[in-house]
PADODO-317250 format. One line per field, with one value per residue (C-alpha): residue in three letters; x, y, z. Coordinates in steps of 0.02 Angstrom, whole numbers. Layout:
N
residuo <- c(ALA_...) .
c1 <- c(X_...) .
c2 <- c(Y_...) .
c3 <- c(Z_...) .
//
This chain:
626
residuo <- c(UNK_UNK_UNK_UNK_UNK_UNK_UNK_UNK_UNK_UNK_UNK_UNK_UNK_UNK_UNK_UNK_UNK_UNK_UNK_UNK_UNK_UNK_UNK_UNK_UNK_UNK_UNK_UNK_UNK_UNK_UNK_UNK_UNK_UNK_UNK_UNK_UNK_UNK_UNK_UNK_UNK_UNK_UNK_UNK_UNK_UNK_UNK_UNK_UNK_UNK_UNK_UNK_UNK_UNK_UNK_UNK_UNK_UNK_UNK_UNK_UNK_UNK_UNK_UNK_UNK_UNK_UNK_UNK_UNK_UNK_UNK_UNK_UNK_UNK_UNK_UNK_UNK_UNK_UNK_UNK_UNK_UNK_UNK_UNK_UNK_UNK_UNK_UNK_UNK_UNK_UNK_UNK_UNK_UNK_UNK_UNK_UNK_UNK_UNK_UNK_UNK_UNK_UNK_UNK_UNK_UNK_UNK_UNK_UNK_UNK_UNK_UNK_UNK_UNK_UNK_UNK_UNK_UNK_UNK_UNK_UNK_UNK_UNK_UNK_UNK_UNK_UNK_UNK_UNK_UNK_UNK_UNK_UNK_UNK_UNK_UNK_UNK_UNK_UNK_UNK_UNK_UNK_UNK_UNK_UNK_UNK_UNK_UNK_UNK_UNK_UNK_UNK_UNK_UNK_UNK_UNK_UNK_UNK_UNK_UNK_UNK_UNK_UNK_UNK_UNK_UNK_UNK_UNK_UNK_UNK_UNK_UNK_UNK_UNK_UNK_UNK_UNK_UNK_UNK_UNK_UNK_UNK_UNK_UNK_UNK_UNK_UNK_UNK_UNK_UNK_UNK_UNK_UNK_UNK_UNK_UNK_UNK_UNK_UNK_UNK_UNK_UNK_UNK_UNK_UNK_UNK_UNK_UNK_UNK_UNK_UNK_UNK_UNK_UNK_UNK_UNK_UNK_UNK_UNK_UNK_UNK_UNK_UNK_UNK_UNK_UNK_UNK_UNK_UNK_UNK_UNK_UNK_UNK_UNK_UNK_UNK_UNK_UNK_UNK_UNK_UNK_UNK_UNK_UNK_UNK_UNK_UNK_UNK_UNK_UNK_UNK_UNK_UNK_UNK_UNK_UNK_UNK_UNK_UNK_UNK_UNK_UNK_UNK_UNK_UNK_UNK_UNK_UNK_UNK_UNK_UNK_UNK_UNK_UNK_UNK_UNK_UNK_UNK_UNK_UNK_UNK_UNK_UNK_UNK_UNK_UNK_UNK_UNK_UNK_UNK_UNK_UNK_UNK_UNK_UNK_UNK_UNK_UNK_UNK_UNK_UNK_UNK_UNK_UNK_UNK_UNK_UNK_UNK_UNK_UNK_UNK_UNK_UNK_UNK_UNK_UNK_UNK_UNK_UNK_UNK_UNK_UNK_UNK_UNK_UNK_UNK_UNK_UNK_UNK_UNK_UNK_UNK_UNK_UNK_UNK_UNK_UNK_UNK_UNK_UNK_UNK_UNK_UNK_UNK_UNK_UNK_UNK_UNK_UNK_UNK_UNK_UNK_UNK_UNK_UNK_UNK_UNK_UNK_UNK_UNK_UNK_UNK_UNK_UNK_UNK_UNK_UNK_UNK_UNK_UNK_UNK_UNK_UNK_UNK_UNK_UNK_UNK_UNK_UNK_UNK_UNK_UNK_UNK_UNK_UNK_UNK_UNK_UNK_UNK_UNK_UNK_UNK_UNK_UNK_UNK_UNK_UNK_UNK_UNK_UNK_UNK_UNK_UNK_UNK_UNK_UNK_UNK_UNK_UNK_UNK_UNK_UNK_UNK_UNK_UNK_UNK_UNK_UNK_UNK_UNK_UNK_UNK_UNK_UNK_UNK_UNK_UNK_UNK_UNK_UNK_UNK_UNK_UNK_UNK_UNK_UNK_UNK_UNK_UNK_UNK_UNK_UNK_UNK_UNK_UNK_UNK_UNK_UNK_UNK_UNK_UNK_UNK_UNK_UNK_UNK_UNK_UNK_UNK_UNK_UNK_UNK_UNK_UNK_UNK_UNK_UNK_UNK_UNK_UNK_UNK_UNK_UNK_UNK_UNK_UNK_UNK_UNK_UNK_UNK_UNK_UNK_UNK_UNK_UNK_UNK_UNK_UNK_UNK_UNK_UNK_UNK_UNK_UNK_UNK_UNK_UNK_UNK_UNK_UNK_UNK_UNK_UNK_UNK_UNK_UNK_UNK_UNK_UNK_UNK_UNK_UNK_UNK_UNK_UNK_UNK_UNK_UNK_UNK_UNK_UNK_UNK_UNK_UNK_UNK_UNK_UNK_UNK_UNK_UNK_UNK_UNK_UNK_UNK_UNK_UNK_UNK_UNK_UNK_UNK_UNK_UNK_UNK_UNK_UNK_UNK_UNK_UNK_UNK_UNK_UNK_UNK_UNK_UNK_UNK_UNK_UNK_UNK_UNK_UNK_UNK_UNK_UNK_UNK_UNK_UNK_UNK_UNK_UNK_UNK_UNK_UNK_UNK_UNK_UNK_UNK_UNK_UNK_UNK_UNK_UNK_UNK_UNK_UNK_UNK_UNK_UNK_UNK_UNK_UNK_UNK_UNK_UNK_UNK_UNK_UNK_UNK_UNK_UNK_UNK_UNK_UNK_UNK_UNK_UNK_UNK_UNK_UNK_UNK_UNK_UNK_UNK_UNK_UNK_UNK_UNK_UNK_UNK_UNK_UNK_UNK_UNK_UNK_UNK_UNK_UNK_UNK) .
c1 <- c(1819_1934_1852_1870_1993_1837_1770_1908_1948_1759_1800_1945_1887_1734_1693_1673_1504_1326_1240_1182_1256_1186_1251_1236_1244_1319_1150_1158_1016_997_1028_1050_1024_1087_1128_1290_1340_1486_1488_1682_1708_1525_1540_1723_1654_1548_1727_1858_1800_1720_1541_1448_1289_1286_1163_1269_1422_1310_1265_1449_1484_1379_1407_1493_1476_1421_1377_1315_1246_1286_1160_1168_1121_1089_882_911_1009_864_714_820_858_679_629_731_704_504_581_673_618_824_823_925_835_687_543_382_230_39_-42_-211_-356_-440_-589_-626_-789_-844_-922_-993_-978_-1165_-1294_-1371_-1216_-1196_-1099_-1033_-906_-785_-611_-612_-547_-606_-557_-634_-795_-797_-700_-613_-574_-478_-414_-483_-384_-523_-681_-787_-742_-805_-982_-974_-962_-1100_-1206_-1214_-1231_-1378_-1447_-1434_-1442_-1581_-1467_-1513_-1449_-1505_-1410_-1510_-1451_-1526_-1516_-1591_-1692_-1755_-1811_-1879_-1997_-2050_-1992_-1935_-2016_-1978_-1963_-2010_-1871_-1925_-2102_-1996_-1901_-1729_-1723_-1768_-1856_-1745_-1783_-1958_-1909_-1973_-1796_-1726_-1543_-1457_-1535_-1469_-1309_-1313_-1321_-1177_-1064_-1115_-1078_-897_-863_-886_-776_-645_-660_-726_-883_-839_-850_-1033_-1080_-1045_-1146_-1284_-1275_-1280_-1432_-1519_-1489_-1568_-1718_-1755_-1725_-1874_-1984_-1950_-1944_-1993_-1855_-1719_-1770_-1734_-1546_-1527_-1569_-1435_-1314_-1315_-1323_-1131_-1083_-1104_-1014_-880_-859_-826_-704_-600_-457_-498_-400_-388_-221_-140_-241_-146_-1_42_64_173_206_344_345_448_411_545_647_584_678_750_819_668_611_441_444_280_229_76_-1_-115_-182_-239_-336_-411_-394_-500_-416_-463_-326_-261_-135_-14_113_247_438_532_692_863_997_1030_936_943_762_801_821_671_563_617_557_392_366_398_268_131_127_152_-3_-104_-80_-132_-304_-385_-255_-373_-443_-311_-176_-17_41_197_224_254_257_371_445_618_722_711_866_769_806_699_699_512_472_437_489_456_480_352_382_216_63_-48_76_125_-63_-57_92_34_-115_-24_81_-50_-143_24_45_-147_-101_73_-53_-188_-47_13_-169_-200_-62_-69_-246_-154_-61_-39_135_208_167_284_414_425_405_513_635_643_690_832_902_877_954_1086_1044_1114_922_774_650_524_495_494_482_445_444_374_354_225_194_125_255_330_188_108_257_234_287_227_288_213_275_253_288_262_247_81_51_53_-59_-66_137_106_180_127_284_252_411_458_655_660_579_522_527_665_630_791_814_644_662_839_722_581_697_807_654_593_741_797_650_660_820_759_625_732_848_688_642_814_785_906_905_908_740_683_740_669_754_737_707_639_616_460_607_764_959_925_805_918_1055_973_910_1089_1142_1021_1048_1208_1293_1198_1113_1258_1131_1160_998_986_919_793_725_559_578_424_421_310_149_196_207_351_478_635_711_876_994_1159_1282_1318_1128_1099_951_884_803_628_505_329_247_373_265_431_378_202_251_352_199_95_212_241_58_15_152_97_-93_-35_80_-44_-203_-87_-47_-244_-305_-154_-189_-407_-360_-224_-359_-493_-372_-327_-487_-595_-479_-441_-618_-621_-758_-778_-753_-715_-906_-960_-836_-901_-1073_-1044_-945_-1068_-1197_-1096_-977_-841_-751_-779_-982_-977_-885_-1020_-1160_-1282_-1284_-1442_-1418_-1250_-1348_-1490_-1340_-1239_-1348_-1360_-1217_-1097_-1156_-1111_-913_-901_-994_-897_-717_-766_-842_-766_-898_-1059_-1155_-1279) .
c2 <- c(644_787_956_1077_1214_1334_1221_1209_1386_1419_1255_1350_1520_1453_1520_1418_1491_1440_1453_1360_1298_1260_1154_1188_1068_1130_1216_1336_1245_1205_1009_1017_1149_1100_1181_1148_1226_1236_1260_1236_1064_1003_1054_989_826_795_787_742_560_421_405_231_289_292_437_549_521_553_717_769_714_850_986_1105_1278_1312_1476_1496_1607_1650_1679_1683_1524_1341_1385_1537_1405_1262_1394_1466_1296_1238_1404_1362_1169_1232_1366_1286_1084_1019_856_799_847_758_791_839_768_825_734_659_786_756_840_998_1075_1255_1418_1498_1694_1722_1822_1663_1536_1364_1251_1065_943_984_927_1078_1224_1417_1548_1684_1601_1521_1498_1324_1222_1051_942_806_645_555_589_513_648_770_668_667_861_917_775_852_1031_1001_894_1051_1199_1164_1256_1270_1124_1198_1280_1449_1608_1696_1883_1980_2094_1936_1885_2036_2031_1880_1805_1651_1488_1371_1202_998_1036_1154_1046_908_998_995_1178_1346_1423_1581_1596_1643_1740_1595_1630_1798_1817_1870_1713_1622_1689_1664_1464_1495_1564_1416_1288_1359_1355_1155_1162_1242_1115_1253_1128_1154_1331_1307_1182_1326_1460_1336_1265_1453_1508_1342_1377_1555_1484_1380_1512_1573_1452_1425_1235_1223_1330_1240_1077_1123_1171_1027_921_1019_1021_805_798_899_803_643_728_763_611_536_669_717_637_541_657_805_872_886_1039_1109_1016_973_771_688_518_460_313_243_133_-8_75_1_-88_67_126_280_284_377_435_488_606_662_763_782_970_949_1108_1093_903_895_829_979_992_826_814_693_734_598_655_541_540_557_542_469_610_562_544_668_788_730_742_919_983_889_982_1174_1107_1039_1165_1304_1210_1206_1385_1437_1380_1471_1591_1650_1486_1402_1482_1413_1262_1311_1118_970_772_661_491_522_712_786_904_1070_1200_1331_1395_1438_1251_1135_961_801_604_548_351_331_420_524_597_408_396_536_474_301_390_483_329_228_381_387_210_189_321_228_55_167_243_71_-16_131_128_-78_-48_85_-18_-205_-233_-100_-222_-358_-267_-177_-330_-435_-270_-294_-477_-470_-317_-435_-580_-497_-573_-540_-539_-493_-675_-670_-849_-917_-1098_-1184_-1373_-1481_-1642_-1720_-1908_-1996_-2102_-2150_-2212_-2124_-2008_-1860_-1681_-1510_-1391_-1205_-1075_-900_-790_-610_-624_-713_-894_-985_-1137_-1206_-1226_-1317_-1498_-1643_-1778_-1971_-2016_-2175_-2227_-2168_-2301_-2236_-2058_-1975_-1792_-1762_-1885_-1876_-1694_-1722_-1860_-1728_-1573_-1703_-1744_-1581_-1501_-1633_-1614_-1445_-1473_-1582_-1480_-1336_-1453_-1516_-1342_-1261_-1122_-1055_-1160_-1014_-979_-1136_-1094_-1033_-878_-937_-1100_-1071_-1246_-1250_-1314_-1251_-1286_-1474_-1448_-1307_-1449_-1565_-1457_-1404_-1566_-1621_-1441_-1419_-1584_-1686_-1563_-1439_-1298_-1126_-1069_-955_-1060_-984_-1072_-1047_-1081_-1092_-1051_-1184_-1117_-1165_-993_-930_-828_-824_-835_-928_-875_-943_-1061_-1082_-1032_-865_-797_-625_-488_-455_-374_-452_-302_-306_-329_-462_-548_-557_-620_-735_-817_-815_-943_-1068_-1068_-1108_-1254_-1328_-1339_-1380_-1534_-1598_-1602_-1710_-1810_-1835_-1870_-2010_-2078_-2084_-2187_-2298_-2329_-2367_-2474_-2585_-2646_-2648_-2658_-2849_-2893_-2991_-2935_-2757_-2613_-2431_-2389_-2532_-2436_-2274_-2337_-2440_-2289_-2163_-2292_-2342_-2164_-2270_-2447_-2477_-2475_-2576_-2716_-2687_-2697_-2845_-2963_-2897_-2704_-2738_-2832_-2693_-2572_-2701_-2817_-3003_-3091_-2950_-2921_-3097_-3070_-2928_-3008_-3140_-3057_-2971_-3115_-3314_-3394_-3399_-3579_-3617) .
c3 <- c(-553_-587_-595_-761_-746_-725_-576_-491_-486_-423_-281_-236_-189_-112_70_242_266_266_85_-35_-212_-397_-516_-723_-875_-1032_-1089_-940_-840_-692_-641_-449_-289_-131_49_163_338_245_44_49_110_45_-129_-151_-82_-256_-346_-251_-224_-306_-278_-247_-327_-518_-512_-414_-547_-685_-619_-573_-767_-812_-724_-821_-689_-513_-424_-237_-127_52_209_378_461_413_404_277_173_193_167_6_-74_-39_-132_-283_-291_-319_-425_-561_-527_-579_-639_-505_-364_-303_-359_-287_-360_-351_-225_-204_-197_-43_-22_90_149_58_133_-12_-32_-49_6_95_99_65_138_37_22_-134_-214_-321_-228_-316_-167_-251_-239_-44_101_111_250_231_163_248_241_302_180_332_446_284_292_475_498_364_443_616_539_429_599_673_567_408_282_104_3_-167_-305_-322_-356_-220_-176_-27_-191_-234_-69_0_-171_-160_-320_-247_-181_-69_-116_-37_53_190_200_243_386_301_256_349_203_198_3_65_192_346_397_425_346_508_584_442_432_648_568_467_599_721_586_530_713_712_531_634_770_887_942_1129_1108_1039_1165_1296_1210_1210_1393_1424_1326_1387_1558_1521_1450_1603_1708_1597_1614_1432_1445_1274_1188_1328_1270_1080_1125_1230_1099_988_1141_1133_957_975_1113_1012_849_982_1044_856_782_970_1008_1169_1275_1217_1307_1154_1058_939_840_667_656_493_435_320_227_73_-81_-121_-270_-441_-599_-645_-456_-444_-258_-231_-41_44_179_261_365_498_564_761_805_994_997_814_637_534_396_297_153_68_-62_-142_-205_-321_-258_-384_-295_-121_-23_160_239_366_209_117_273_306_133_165_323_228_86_175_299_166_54_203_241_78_82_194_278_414_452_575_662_615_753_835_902_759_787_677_670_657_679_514_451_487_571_647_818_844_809_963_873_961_926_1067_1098_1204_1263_1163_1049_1008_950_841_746_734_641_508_489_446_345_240_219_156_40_-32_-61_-140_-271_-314_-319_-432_-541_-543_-631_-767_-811_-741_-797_-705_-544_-622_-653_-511_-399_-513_-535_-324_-311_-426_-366_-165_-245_-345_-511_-673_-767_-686_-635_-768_-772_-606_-582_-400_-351_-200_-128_-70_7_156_259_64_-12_-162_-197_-304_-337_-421_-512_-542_-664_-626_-775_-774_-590_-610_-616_-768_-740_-915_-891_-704_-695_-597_-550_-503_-414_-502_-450_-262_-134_33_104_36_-17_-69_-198_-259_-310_-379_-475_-541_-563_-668_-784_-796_-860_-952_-1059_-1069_-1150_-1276_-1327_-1367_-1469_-1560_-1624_-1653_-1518_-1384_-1248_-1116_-1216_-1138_-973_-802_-733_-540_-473_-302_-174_-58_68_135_111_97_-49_-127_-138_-216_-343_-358_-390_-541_-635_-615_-577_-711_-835_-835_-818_-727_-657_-504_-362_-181_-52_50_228_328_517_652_605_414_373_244_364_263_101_40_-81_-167_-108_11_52_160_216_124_224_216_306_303_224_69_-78_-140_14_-24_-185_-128_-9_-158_-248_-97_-41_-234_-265_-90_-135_-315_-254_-108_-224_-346_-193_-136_-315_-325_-179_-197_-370_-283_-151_-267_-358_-246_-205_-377_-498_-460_-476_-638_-766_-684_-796_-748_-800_-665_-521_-546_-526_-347_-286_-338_-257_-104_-54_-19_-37_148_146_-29_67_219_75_57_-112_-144_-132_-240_-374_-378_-443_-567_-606_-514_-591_-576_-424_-366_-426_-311_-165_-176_-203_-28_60_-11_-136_-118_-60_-194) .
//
């Protein structure tokens, strides 16, 4: 796109330095911020070429001025367009969204403290430490503290006046052990507060620190004589050692590191991506920070770049919680390089050992988090599944509408006999069952798959055809969006063959290829048929399991129910006399057409009577002598 006269005198005077560049609409706002090594040659870029994505032309459509500003190294540039992207939020930019509150534990500024699991974070009125990704480790650390400490629990307003007078009482808590009584003054406040100190040291992942103190003091108290007292902290000393031994990494080499995961959504109907990234705070081989934030990306950001301005805002969100709680890590873990630069950083991609662990666990925290947003956003608002799934598979396939009617046939038979198919609708992306039709094959003879799905696809279509003519409507009213075989190129043919060949139809045709455990592995598409990408996570592929494990049970039942009535047929049905009344009551008597033959005149004539029982006797055994 050619620049204006006012751009490209700005592109043209532009220096070969580090900086960073903003881009303004008509209205004097703001639309984009980006950074370069080199604003010359990157900002010229965005207009002297044509640009595959349609975002990135709309957004040099509308830029109607730029300015930029220099600094001194490629991190200046990333820390000031990270600054300005939180700034001024341009629409082009992606865009950070508030993440789940996870919850963190509170130190309340009191007179006699309390300490709680919250999601609502007040710093004038506590000190916070958290998030927690993992609300078990929340429950886990408050469990061992009140098992050690007996820490007030209650709400009270409680001031040392008020103590020291005697105006409060203490309650069935502190009869039942769980509380020191410090309202009543049982517990001294320095001894209290002695509680508080220990516990924030196990918040802080400092339990080893504590275990020390106590070996030390126990080993005092024996020295003593003071069994008693040394039996007390040894009880307290286990009780850590266990709480250790749940919340430490299992080797503990690696103290002090930040840990992120990365993770992205398949792009929806409309082309929005949401990217996720987490993080994980190791302090002395203990999680003690957790947090999780999602952009929606606008253009075609580069992961590298995305991941970058994840690291700055998780680490900066963290910080700002509790400033004096954690020192900031000077080492990070990631699964890929991201495009950051700052030189007091030790970044690593470990491929193995315990660093390999770490990752793996902020991988999987992230991608919990990613199923949690959708699950969550599925039960908003259910349609927004469909059309993102649906939104996927045509944008896969290539197709000019998106599959909201999805239609899905297979055969089923045993060595020929008893032929029949099924067909399932999916509409919406969710099956349709009062639309599901069941197929006799009646013109193909033998085992021959192919024709006997030409044979059903024929019928089915071809009454769909009618049935639009009969009531005036469009016929591509009438129509599936996506026929999809339970089979692969073979199948696809003949399908092929009866829409196109002798219906005249156009309909997008898929196969469903199934690997040697009969599990779908692959996907067909067009013709000639080639196979479509998918990884076994994709939600499309899920989908996509969902509708060949449902025509496959949906065309074998047909197949069993055919073939019970065929079997019961063949055998009752030429007894003269017997009515379907007189079946059901042998085979509800009997089980089975095998152990009615085995039966004895009399037993049969005890269900039907004696002279009908005498017509089937006899049909199984010659006539009876009289």
């Amino acid at each position: 796109m050619k620049p204006s006269p006012h751009i490209d005198a700005i592109l043209k005077s532009l220096p070969e330095s580090p900086g960073v560049y903003q881009y303004f609409n008509a209205e004097g706002t703001i639309i984009y911020v980006g950074k370069a090594k080199n604003l010359k040659r990157r900002v010229n870029s965005y207009f002297n070429k044509e640009h595959d994505n349609y975002k990135t032309r709309v957004l040099v459509s509308n830029i109607a001025d730029l300015k930029y500003i220099v600094v001194q190294s490629e991190q200046d540039a990333f820390l000031l367009e990270n600054n300005l992207i939180k700034r001024y939020q341009p629409h082009y930019n992606i865009l950070l969204k508030d993440g789940k509150t996870y919850p963190s534990i509170c130190i309340t500024r009191e007179p006699y403290p309390r300490i709680f699991k919250t999601r609502n974070i007040v710093k004038s009125t506590g000190e916070y430490f958290g998030p927690y990704t993992f609300t078990n480790t929340v429950d886990l650390v408050l469990e061992i503290i009140h098992q050690l400490y007996p820490l007030r629990t209650c709400n009270m307003r409680m001031s040392e006046e008020q103590v020291a007078n005697n105006k409060l009482k203490v309650c069935l808590k502190y009869h039942l052990k769980n509380c020191c009584g410090v309202c009543e003054g049982c517990t001294s406040r320095e001894e209290y507060l002695s509680y508080i100190e220990a516990a924030r040291k196990i918040i802080k992942g400092d339990a080893g620190e504590l275990q020390d103190e106590l070996m030390r003091e126990m080993q005092a108290l024996a020295r003593q004589m003071r069994f008693e007292e040394a039996q007390a902290l040894k009880e307290k000393y286990l009780l850590i050692e266990k709480f250790r031994s749940k919340t430490v990494i299992s080797n503990t080499s690696v103290r002090d590191v930040d840990v992120f995961g990365y993770e992205e959504q398949e792009p929806n109907g409309s082309g929005t991506q949401s990217v996720f990234i987490s993080m994980l705070r190791i302090h002395q081989g203990c999680i003690v920070q957790g947090q999780t934030i999602e952009y929606k990306k606008q253009l075609d950001e580069e992961k590298e770049e995305i991941l970058a301005h994840g690291i700055l805002e998780l680490r900066a969100q963290l910080d700002a919680l509790n400033v004096s709680a954690y020192v900031r890590n000077k080492e990070i873990i990631v699964p890929f390089m991201p495009d950051l630069m700052d030189q007091e950083l030790k970044i690593s991609t470990p491929s193995s050992g315990e660093r390999k662990e770490l990752l793996n666990l902020a991988m999987q925290n992230v991608r919990q988090y990613k199923l949690d947003r959708l699950k969550h956003a599925d039960k908003l608002n259910p349609d927004q599944r469909a059309a993102r799934i649906l939104g996927r598979l045509q944008e896969m396939l290539g197709m000019e509408t998106m599959p909201m009617w999805i239609d899905s046939f297979d055969n089923s038979n045993l060595q020929g006999s008893d032929a029949v198919a099924g067909c399932v609708v999916f509409k919406k992306a969710k099956p349709s069952k009062a639309d599901y039709k069941k197929f006799s094959i009646k013109t193909v003879v033998g085992a021959d798959d192919y024709a006997s799905m030409r044979e059903v696809v024929y019928r089915r279509y071809k009454r769909l055809m009618e049935e639009a003519e009969e009531t005036g409507d469009l016929l591509k009213d009438h129509l599936p969006n996506l026929i999809i075989a339970d089979g692969g190129i073979g199948q696809m043919h003949a399908i092929r063959e009866a829409v196109e060949d002798q219906l005249g139809l156009h309909i997008p045709i898929a196969g469903l290829v199934k690997d040697d455990k009969h599990r779908t592995s692959t996907l067909l598409y067009g013709f000639p048929p080639k196979e479509v990408g998918m990884k076994a996570t994709d939600e499309v592929f899920r989908f996509l399991t969902q509708i060949q494990d449902e025509v496959h049970r949906f065309a074998i039942a047909y197949h069993k129910q055919k073939r019970s009535k065929s079997q019961t047929k063949s055998e009752l049905d030429e007894v003269p006399g017997i009515g379907e009344k007189t079946k059901t009551e042998l085979l509800k008597a009997f089980k089975s057409i095998k152990r009615l033959r085995e039966a004895k005149l009399e037993d049969i004539q005890k269900i039907v009577g004696n002279h009908r029982g005498s017509v089937i006797y006899e049909h199984f055994h010659g006539k009876i002598s009289r």
